[in-house]
N, C-alpha and C positions, 0 to 999 in steps of 0.2 A: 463284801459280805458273801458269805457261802451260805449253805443250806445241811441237813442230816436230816433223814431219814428218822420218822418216827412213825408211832403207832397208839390208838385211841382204845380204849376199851370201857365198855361197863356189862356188869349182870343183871342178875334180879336179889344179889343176897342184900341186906340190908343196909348193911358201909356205904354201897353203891348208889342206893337211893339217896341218903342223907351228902352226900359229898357231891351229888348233883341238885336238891335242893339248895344246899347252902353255901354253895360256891358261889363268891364276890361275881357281882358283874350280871350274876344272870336268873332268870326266877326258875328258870330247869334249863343246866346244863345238859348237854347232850351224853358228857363221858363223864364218867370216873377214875380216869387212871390213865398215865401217859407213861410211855415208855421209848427208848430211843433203842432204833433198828442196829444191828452190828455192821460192819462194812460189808462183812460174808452175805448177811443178810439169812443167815441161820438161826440167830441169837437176839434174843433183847437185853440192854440194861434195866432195870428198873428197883425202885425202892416200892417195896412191895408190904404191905404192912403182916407182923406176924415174924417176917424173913428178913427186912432189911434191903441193904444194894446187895443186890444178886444176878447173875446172867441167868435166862431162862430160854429151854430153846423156843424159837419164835410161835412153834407148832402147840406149845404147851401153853402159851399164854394166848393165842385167839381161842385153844377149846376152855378156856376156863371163862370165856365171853359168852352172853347171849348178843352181842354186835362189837364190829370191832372196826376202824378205820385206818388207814397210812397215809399218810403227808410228807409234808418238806418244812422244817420249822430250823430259822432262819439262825445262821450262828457267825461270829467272830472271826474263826479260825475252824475248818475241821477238822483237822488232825489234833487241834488242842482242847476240842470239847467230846472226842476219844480217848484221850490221855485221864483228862477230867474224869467222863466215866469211869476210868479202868483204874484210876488211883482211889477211888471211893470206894469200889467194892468191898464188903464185910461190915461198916457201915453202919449204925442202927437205923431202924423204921421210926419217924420222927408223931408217933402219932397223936401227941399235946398240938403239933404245928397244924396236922392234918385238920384236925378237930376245929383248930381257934382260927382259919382261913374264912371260914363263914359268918363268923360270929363280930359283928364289928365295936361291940362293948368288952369283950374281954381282949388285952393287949398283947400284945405279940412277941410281948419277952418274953412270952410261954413259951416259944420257940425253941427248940434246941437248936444251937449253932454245931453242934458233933451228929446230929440224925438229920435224915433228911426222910418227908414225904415226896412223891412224883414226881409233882409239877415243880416243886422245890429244888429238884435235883436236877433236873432236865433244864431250868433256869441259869442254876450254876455252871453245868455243863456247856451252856449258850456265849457265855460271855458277855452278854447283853446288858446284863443289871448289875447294878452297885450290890454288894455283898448285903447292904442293909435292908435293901428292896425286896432281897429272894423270896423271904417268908411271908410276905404280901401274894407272889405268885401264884394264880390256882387255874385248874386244868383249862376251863372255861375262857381263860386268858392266853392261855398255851393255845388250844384251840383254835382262837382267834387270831394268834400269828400264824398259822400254817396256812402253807399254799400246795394245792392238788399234783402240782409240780414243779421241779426246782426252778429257781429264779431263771429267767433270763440271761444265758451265757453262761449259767452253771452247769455241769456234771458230776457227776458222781462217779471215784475210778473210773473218769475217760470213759462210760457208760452210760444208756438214757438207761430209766433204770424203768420198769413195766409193774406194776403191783396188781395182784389179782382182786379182783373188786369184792367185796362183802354183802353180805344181804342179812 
């Protein structure tokens, strides 16, 4: 198992409330919105709603945060949950999936399997889950796979990699 670099965010606009009250698993999630770091570490991928899968440079998506966090969230293969990202880009913002991730009475074929929200797509990107499981996934869950630093005997490009801490 390897690791990749990601990143936590939430605001104060409204989406961000609601996607942390009603995320599976927790009565107030901490974030709203997960994104995976680029190798450069310039750039995010993320499924962003509004935009879709989009690179953002890294700098533009902690200022559009009132908090923001980095981790190591656990993947398959790294070079194929970059490929993953990189072939998704353009993409739609899956936001029926976003919506019905909380909601445990309405079903989950509401899902697009052609959009992806966040947590959904950072899933895919992981290798981790069965294709039918993704839309289950929400950030809160995400969350909770991440580790402060990569696994034990892991690197990242043959680098410890240092993340500036958030407040």
């Amino acid at each position: 198992m390897q690791t990749i670099p990601v990143i936590y965010s939430r605001n104060n606009k409204p989406f961000s409330y609601a996607i942390r009250l009603l995320d599976k698993g927790a009565l107030i999630c901490p974030f709203s919105h997960v994104a995976i770091v680029s190798k450069c570490g310039t750039f995010v991928y993320e499924a962003r709603g509004g935009y879709g899968v989009i690179k953002t440079p890294i700098q533009e998506f902690k200022a559009r945060a009132t908090y923001w966090e980095e981790g190591f969230f656990p993947v398959i293969c790294r070079a194929e949950a970059y490929r993953r990202a990189e072939s998704q880009q353009g993409k739609e913002y899956d936001l029926m999936g976003a919506v019905v991730i909380g909601l445990p009475f309405i079903p989950h074929h509401w899902a697009d399997p052609e959009k992806w929200f966040c947590s959904e797509y950072l899933a895919y990107c992981s290798q981790m889950f069965e294709a039918k499981h993704i839309s289950f996934i929400g950030v809160n869950f995400c969350y909770a796979l991440t580790h402060s630093k990569p696994l034990p005997g892991i690197s990242f490009n043959n680098k410890e990699i240092q993340f500036e801490s958030a407040v």
